[in-house]
N, C-alpha and C positions, 0 to 999 in steps of 0.2 A: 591517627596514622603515625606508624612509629618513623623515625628520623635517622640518616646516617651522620651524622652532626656530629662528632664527640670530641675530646682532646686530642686523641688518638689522628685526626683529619687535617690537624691546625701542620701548613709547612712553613718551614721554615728558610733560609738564605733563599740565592739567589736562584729560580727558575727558569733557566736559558730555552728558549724554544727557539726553533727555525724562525725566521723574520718574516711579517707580512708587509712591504712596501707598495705605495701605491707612488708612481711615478709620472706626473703630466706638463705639459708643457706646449710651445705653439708645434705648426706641423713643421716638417722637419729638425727638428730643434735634434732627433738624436735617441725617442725613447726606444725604438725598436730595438737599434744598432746596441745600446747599451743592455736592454735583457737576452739580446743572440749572444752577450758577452758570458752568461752566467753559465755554471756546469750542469752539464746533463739537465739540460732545459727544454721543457715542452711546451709548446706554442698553443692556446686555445685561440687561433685565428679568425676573428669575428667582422675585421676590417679589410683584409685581404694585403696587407703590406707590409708581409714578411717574403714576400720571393726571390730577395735577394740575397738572404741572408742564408745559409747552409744550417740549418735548427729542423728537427721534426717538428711537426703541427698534426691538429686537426683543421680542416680548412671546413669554416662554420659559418662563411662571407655569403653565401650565394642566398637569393632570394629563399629557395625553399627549404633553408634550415631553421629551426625554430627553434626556441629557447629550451624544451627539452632536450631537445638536442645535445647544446652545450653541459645539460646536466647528465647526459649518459656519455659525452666524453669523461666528464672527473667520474665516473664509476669504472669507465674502463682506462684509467689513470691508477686510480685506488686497487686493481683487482689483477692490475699488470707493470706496478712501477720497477719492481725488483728485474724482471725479465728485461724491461726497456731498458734498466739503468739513469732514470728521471732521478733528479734531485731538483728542481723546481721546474714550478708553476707557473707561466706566465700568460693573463688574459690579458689581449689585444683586438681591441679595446675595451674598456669599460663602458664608453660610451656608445657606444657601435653594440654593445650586448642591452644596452636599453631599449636599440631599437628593436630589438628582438623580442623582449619583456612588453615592450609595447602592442608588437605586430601579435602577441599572442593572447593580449589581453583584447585588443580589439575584436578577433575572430569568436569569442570565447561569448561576449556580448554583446558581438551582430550590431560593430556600430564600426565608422571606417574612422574613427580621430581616436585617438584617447580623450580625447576635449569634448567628447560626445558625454560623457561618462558623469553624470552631478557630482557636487561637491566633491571637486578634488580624487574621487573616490578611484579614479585611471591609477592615477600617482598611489594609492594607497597599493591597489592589489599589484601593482609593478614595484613597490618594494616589498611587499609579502614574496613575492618569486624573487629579488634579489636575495632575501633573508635565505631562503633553500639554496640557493646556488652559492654563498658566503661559508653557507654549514657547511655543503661540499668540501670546499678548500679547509676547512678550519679541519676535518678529517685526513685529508691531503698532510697539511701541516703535522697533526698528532704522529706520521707516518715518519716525520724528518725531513719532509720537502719545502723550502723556500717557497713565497708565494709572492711573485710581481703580480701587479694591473697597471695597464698604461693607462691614460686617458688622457683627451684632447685638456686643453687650457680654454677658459672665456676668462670674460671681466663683468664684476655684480657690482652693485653698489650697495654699501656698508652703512646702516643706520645704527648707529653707535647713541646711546645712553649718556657716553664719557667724552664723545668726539663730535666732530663735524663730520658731516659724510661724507667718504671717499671712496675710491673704486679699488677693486680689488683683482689681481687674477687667483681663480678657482678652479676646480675642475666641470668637466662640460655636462653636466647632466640635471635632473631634476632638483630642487632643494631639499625633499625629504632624504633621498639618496644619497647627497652632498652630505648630511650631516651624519647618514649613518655610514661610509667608509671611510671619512675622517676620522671617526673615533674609534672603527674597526682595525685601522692598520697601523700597523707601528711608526712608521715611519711616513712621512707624506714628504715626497720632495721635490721641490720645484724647478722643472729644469731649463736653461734659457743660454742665449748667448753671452758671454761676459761683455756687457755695456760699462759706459761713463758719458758725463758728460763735460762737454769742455767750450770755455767763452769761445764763439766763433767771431763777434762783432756786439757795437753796438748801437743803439735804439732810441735817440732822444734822452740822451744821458743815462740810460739803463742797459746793463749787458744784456746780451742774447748768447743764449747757451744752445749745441745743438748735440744729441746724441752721436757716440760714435764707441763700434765694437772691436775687440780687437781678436776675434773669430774665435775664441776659445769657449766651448763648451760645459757649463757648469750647474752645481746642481746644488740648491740651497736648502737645508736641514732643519733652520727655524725662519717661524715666519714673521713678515716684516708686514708693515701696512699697507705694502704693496702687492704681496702674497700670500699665499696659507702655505705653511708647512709646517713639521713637527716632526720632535722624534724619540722616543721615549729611551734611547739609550745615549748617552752623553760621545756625540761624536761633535767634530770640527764643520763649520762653515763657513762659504759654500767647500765644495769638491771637485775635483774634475769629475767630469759626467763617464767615470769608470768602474766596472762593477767592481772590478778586481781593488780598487783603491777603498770602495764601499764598502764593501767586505772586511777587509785589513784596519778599517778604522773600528768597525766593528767588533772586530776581535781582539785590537787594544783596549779596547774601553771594557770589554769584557773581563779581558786579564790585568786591570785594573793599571794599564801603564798610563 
């Protein structure tokens, strides 16, 4: 079988595409408010908690929509972006769209858990169907369109090779999952209330420290061993939790200031 392989294929400098971030955090922490911030943005609403924001959606929340579903809004995204005037993507949530992957994995083999399902094998074909809905956006993307995912925050614990265990916040969903939109998105960023902490008293000759916020909302860019995040284009951290600041950092680092 012949190959389209040649010298002629090999590119060269830098390859700018539209960005895929994935943005998660606890609840209210901010991630909706911050993708209603993005231009001409369409909402795959799979959680139902965008109604306060003024953004078109699909609304993909109610019991009887299914994961196809989701996958014939990005075809009629794809076949009508120009006429809407969309310039991003954003799916809310990601993890609220697992329940979806789930609910349709179960009906599919007539078992009411995905935990019905031997070896892991639920988890398997629930990211076989995240992989087709990924392809989606990554078509999305080819088009020029930004692509947000929100998703809830948890806390795992980290068995480290090089460390002692420690707990980490992640995003809320499966671990096969977890590892494949970590390394799908460009940017992973963690978003939370700006904390510190400060001696309040102390303890039998040892201080006591207590957390205290000072309400500002921010968004961190790499990750620490407290978090996951990353970002593959060299911007500043954390941020204010602003698209428009997102962006602009974005496009300095781009134009190499």
């Amino acid at each position: 079988m012949s190959s389209t392989i040649s010298l002629d294929t090999i590119l060269t400098g830098k390859q700018l595409k539209p960005i895929r971030a994935l943005i998660y955090g606890a609840i209210g922490v901010g991630k909706t408010h911050l993708a209603a911030q993005a231009p001409g943005v369409m909402f795959l609403d799979f959680e139902g908690g965008k109604a306060e924001f003024d953004a078109p959606s699909f609304p993909l929340y109610e019991s009887d929509v299914t994961f196809e579903d989701g996958l014939q809004a990005l075809r009629v995204i794809y076949e009508n972006h120009k006429k809407l005037g969309i310039q991003t993507v954003c799916v809310d949530s990601i993890d609220w769209l697992q329940v979806k992957a789930w609910a349709s994995i179960c009906k599919e083999h007539n078992v009411d858990s995905i935990e019905k399902l031997p070896f892991g094998k639920g988890y398997q074909y629930s990211l076989s169907l995240f992989q087709r809905f990924m392809s989606g956006l990554d078509s999305l993307r080819a088009l020029g369109l930004d692509i947000i995912l929100l998703a809830h925050s948890q806390v795992v614990r980290v068995e480290s090779p090089i460390l002692d265990p420690y707990d980490t916040y992640t995003i809320q969903v499966d671990k096969r999952l977890r590892g494949y939109l970590l390394q799908w998105c460009d940017l992973v960023l963690f978003a939370e209330f700006e904390t510190f902490t400060r001696k309040a008293s102390e303890k039998f000759g040892q201080a006591v420290y207590k957390g205290t916020t000072t309400g500002k909302r921010i968004m961190h860019t790499q990750g620490q061993a407290g978090f996951e995040a990353k970002s593959r284009i060299n911007i500043p951290t954390p941020l204010p939790l602003d698209w428009s600041v997102l962006k602009q950092e974005i496009s300095k680092s781009r134009e190499g200031e």
